[in-house]
N, C-alpha and C positions, 0 to 999 in steps of 0.2 A: 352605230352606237349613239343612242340620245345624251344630252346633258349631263342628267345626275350621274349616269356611269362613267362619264369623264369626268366631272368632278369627285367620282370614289377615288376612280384610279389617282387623281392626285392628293386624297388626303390618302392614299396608302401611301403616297410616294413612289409609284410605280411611274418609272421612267416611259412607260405605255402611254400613259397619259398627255406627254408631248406630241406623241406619234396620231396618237388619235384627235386631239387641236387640231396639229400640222392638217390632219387627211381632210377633217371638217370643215375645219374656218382659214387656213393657209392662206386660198383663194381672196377669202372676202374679205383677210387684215390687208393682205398684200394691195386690194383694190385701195382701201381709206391712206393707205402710207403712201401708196404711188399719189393718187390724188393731191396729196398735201406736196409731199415733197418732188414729186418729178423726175426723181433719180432711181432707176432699178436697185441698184447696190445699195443706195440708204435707208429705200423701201425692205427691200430684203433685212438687212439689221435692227430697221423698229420691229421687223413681227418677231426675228428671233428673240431683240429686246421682250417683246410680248409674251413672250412663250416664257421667261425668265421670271418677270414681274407676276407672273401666272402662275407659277410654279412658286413664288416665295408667301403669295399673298392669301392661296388657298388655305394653309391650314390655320389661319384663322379669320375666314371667310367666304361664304359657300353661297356663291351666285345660282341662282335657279335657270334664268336663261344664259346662257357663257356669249351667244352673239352680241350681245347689247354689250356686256363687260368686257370681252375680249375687245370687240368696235371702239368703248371708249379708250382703253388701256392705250392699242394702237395708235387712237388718235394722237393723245395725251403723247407719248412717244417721238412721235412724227413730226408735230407742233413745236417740241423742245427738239430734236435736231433741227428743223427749220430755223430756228431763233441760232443756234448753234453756229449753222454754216454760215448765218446770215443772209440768207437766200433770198430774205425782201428788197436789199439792195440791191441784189442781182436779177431782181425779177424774177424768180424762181417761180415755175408750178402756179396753181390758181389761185392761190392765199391771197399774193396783194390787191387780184382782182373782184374776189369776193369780199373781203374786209372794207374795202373800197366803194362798195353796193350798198355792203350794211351801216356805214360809217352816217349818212344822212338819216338809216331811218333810228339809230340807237344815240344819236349827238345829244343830247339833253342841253349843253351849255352849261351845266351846273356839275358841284363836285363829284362825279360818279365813282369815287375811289373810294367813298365811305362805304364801308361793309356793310349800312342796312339800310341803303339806297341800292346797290348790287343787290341784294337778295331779294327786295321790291320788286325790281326791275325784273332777274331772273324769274319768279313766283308769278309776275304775270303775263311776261313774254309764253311762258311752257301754258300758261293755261289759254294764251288768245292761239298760239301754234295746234293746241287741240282743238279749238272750236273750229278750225277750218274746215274747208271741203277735203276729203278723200284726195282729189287730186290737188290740191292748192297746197296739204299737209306733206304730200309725196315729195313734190318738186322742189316745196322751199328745202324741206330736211336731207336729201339729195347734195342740193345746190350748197347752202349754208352748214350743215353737219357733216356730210358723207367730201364734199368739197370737190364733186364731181362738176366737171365742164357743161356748159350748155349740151354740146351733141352726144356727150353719153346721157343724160338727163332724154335727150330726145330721143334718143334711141330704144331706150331705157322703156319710155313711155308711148312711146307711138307719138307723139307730139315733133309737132316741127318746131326747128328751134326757135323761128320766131314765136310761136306761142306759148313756148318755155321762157323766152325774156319776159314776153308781156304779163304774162302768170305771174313771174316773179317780182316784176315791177307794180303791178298791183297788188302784189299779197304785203311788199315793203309799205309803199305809200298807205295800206289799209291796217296795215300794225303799227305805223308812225304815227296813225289817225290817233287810235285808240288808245296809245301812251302818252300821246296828248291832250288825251280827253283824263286819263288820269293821273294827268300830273306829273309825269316820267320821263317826257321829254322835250 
């Protein structure tokens, strides 16, 4: 079943419409929730969560691709139980490892909490993340969005994981460059 038929069945409200998520994308929430949080059982709850927020949010709002929305939805989920359990104290999952990586190349020094200094910031991070390579756009969005480990990322890709750190450590240092050539950071 593509897309927009699972987005019918749920503006009919056809309880089908879980079932055919679940069969479609189950999989590939279940990957971003595990990813974040490291817990089967918690993972399990954001995508049911997912299925929920999906199910309240369609009839007024009708995604064309459901992977992208459902991915975010997940994350979005995942993220706020992590913050929930408190998991960064405990070292939970890859979160405090990646945030950690990102932390030098998005530091600005200056007030970053103002609303249209964020949206600077976000407006040109998404447009230097496009102009990347094919593969340099894969691994960072993998590593930093999807919050997959080095060796799934390798595995993922054919890439050994050293050239998965080094990828990612140059694509950092080369978008730190650029937010500092404009001013950003």
């Amino acid at each position: 079943m593509d897309d927009k038929q699972i987005v019918d069945l749920y503006w009919a409200r056809s309880e089908k419409a879980i079932e055919e998520t679940e069969r479609k994308f189950g999989s590939y929430c279940r990957t971003v929730s595990y990813n974040i949080l490291a817990n089967t059982a918690d993972a399990e709850e954001c995508v049911n969560d997912t299925w929920m927020k999906a199910w309240n949010s369609m009839p007024t709002h009708r995604p064309s691709l459901l992977a992208p929305y459902l991915g975010k939805l997940t994350r979005w989920l995942s993220l706020t139980r992590l913050r929930e359990n408190n998991s960064l104290r405990r070292g939970g999952g890859e979160l405090p490892l990646i945030l950690d990586e990102l932390a030098e190349t998005l530091d600005s020094g200056r007030d970053t909490e103002q609303e249209l200094e964020l949206r600077e910031l976000n407006r040109e991070l998404r447009r230097m993340v496009k102009a990347l390579s094919k593969d340099e756009r894969d691994v960072f969005l993998c590593r930093y969005w999807y919050m997959a480990s080095i060796r799934e990322i390798a595995e993922k890709t054919g890439f050994s994981e050293s050239k998965v750190k080094t990828m990612l450590h140059r694509t950092r240092n080369k978008l730190h460059r650029q937010l500092m050539e404009e001013g950003l950071c």
